[in-house]
N, C-alpha and C positions, 0 to 999 in steps of 0.2 A: 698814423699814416704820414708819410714825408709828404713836404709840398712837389718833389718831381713826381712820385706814386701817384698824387692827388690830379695832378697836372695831366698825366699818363691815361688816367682813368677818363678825366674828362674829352682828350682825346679822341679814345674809341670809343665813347657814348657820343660821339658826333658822328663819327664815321657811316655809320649805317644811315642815319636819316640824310646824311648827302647824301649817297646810294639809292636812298628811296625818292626823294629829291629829283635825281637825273632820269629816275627810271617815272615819276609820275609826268615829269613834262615829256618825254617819250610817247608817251599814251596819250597824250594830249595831242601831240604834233601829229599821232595816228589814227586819227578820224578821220571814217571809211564818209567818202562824199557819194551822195548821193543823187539822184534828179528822176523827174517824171516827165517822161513825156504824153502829152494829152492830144489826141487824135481831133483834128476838123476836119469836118463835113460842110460843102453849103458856106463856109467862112461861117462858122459859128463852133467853137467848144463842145464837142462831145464830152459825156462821161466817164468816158473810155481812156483807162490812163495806164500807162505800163512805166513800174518804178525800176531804174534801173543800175547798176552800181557798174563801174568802169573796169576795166573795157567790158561793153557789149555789144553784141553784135545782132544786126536787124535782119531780118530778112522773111522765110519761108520753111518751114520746118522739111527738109525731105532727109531720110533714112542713106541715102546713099552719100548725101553733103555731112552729115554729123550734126548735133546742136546747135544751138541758138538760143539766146538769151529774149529775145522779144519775136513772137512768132508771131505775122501777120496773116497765117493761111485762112484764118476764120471771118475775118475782116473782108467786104467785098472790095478796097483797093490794094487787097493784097494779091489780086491778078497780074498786076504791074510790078512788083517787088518782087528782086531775086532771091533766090535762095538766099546767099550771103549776099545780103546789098549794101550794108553802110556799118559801119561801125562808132558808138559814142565811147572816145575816151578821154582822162581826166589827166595832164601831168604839167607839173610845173604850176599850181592852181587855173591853167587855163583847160576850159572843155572845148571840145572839136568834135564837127562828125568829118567819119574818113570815108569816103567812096571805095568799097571793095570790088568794081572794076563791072558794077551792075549796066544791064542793058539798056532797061530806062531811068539811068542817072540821078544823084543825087543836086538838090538847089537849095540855096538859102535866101530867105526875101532879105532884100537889103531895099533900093527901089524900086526894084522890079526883081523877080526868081533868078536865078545868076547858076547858074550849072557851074559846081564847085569838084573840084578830086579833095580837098580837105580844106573845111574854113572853122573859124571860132565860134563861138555860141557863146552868146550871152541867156541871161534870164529873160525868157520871154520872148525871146527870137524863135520867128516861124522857119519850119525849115521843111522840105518836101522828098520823100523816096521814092521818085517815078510819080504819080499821081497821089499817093498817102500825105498828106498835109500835117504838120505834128506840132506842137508850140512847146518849148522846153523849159521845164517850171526847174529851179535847181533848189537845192533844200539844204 
Protein backbone atom coordinates (compact mmCIF):
# COMPACT_ATOMS: atom_id res chain seq x y z
CA UNK A 1 0.00 0.00 0.00
CA UNK A 2 1.40 3.59 -1.02
CA UNK A 3 1.69 6.16 1.90
CA UNK A 4 -0.93 8.56 -0.29
CA UNK A 5 -3.46 5.19 -0.34
CA UNK A 6 -2.45 4.84 3.36
CA UNK A 7 -3.03 8.48 3.84
CA UNK A 8 -6.51 8.34 1.82
CA UNK A 9 -7.84 5.45 3.90
CA UNK A 10 -7.23 7.01 7.05
CA UNK A 11 -9.08 9.92 5.86
CA UNK A 12 -12.45 8.27 5.44
CA UNK A 13 -11.95 6.18 8.56
CA UNK A 14 -12.31 9.83 10.11
CA UNK A 15 -15.03 11.00 8.14
CA UNK A 16 -17.81 9.11 9.64
CA UNK A 17 -17.17 9.60 13.24
CA UNK A 18 -16.99 13.54 12.63
CA UNK A 19 -20.51 12.86 11.36
CA UNK A 20 -21.45 10.94 14.26
CA UNK A 21 -19.58 13.48 16.28
CA UNK A 22 -21.89 16.55 14.98
CA UNK A 23 -24.98 14.48 14.96
CA UNK A 24 -24.31 13.32 18.81
CA UNK A 25 -23.86 16.97 20.12
CA UNK A 26 -27.19 17.53 17.98
CA UNK A 27 -28.92 15.20 20.43
CA UNK A 28 -27.47 16.66 23.18
CA UNK A 29 -28.30 20.29 22.41
CA UNK A 30 -32.04 18.46 21.79
CA UNK A 31 -33.23 17.93 25.12
CA UNK A 32 -36.96 18.08 25.44
CA UNK A 33 -37.26 20.60 28.80
CA UNK A 34 -39.43 19.73 30.95
CA UNK A 35 -41.33 21.38 34.28
CA UNK A 36 -44.22 20.51 36.89
CA UNK A 37 -46.33 22.58 38.08
CA UNK A 38 -47.58 21.73 41.68
CA UNK A 39 -51.06 23.18 42.78
CA UNK A 40 -51.57 25.30 46.37
CA UNK A 41 -54.12 25.31 48.35
CA UNK A 42 -54.46 27.28 51.91
CA UNK A 43 -50.55 28.56 50.90
CA UNK A 44 -49.33 25.06 51.27
CA UNK A 45 -48.08 22.37 48.40
CA UNK A 46 -50.60 20.00 47.33
CA UNK A 47 -49.85 16.67 45.81
CA UNK A 48 -51.34 17.54 42.84
CA UNK A 49 -48.74 18.07 40.05
CA UNK A 50 -49.33 18.23 36.32
CA UNK A 51 -45.84 17.58 34.28
CA UNK A 52 -45.73 19.62 31.43
CA UNK A 53 -43.52 19.95 28.31
CA UNK A 54 -43.75 23.28 26.15
CA UNK A 55 -45.77 24.96 24.81
CA UNK A 56 -48.86 23.93 26.93
CA UNK A 57 -51.66 25.15 27.39
CA UNK A 58 -53.86 25.53 30.81
CA UNK A 59 -57.06 25.87 30.98
CA UNK A 60 -60.63 23.73 30.99
CA UNK A 61 -61.17 21.10 28.87
CA UNK A 62 -64.66 21.92 26.60
CA UNK A 63 -65.25 20.00 23.25
CA UNK A 64 -66.16 22.99 21.37
CA UNK A 65 -62.64 24.96 22.30
CA UNK A 66 -60.42 21.71 21.40
CA UNK A 67 -57.51 20.25 23.76
CA UNK A 68 -55.51 21.05 26.27
CA UNK A 69 -52.57 19.95 27.75
CA UNK A 70 -53.32 20.67 31.63
CA UNK A 71 -57.15 20.31 32.36
CA UNK A 72 -58.23 22.00 35.36
CA UNK A 73 -62.00 21.08 35.15
CA UNK A 74 -61.69 18.40 38.14
CA UNK A 75 -60.05 20.70 40.33
CA UNK A 76 -62.56 22.99 42.52
CA UNK A 77 -60.35 26.29 41.34
CA UNK A 78 -60.91 25.32 38.18
CA UNK A 79 -64.43 27.48 38.16
CA UNK A 80 -62.19 30.44 37.74
CA UNK A 81 -60.05 29.24 34.72
CA UNK A 82 -60.83 29.73 31.14
CA UNK A 83 -61.16 27.36 28.77
CA UNK A 84 -57.70 28.43 27.23
CA UNK A 85 -56.35 30.59 30.11
CA UNK A 86 -52.56 30.62 29.99
CA UNK A 87 -50.03 29.11 28.16
CA UNK A 88 -46.22 27.72 29.56
CA UNK A 89 -43.65 28.11 27.04
CA UNK A 90 -39.94 27.32 26.76
CA UNK A 91 -37.62 29.47 24.17
CA UNK A 92 -34.50 30.93 24.19
CA UNK A 93 -33.75 28.78 27.57
CA UNK A 94 -36.00 31.20 29.17
CA UNK A 95 -39.76 29.83 30.39
CA UNK A 96 -42.78 32.27 30.54
CA UNK A 97 -46.42 31.94 31.14
CA UNK A 98 -48.53 33.86 28.42
CA UNK A 99 -52.13 35.13 29.16
CA UNK A 100 -54.42 33.67 26.41
CA UNK A 101 -56.81 36.73 26.92
CA UNK A 102 -58.59 34.67 30.20
CA UNK A 103 -61.38 36.48 32.05
CA UNK A 104 -59.98 36.22 35.40
CA UNK A 105 -56.34 36.74 34.57
CA UNK A 106 -53.17 35.57 34.82
CA UNK A 107 -50.43 36.94 38.19
CA UNK A 108 -47.11 36.10 39.08
CA UNK A 109 -46.07 36.82 42.93
CA UNK A 110 -43.02 38.90 42.68
CA UNK A 111 -44.20 41.29 45.98
CA UNK A 112 -47.23 41.26 45.81
CA UNK A 113 -49.64 39.11 42.70
CA UNK A 114 -48.93 41.54 39.60
CA UNK A 115 -51.49 40.73 36.86
CA UNK A 116 -49.16 39.91 33.92
CA UNK A 117 -50.11 39.32 29.71
CA UNK A 118 -46.61 37.37 29.70
CA UNK A 119 -43.83 37.31 32.49
CA UNK A 120 -40.79 34.88 33.09
CA UNK A 121 -40.66 32.07 35.46
CA UNK A 122 -38.11 31.06 37.42
CA UNK A 123 -37.83 27.65 39.57
CA UNK A 124 -39.90 28.01 42.24
CA UNK A 125 -41.94 31.03 41.33
CA UNK A 126 -45.55 31.13 42.32
CA UNK A 127 -47.69 32.15 39.86
CA UNK A 128 -51.84 32.16 39.81
CA UNK A 129 -54.77 31.35 36.86
CA UNK A 130 -57.58 33.42 38.30
CA UNK A 131 -57.80 31.89 41.73
CA UNK A 132 -55.67 28.33 40.93
CA UNK A 133 -52.27 29.03 42.75
CA UNK A 134 -49.38 26.91 41.09
CA UNK A 135 -45.49 26.95 42.02
CA UNK A 136 -43.26 25.92 38.95
CA UNK A 137 -40.77 23.14 39.75
CA UNK A 138 -38.44 23.04 36.40
CA UNK A 139 -36.54 19.75 35.87
Amino acid sequence: MTEEHQEQTAVAEQEPLIEETGAEEEAASAVVQTAKLVLKRGGVLTDIAYEIHPPATIGRFDPSVGPIDVDLASQPEGAYVSRKHAKIVFADGVWKVVDLGSSNGTFVLRDDFERVEEAELSDGQEFALGNARFVIQLT
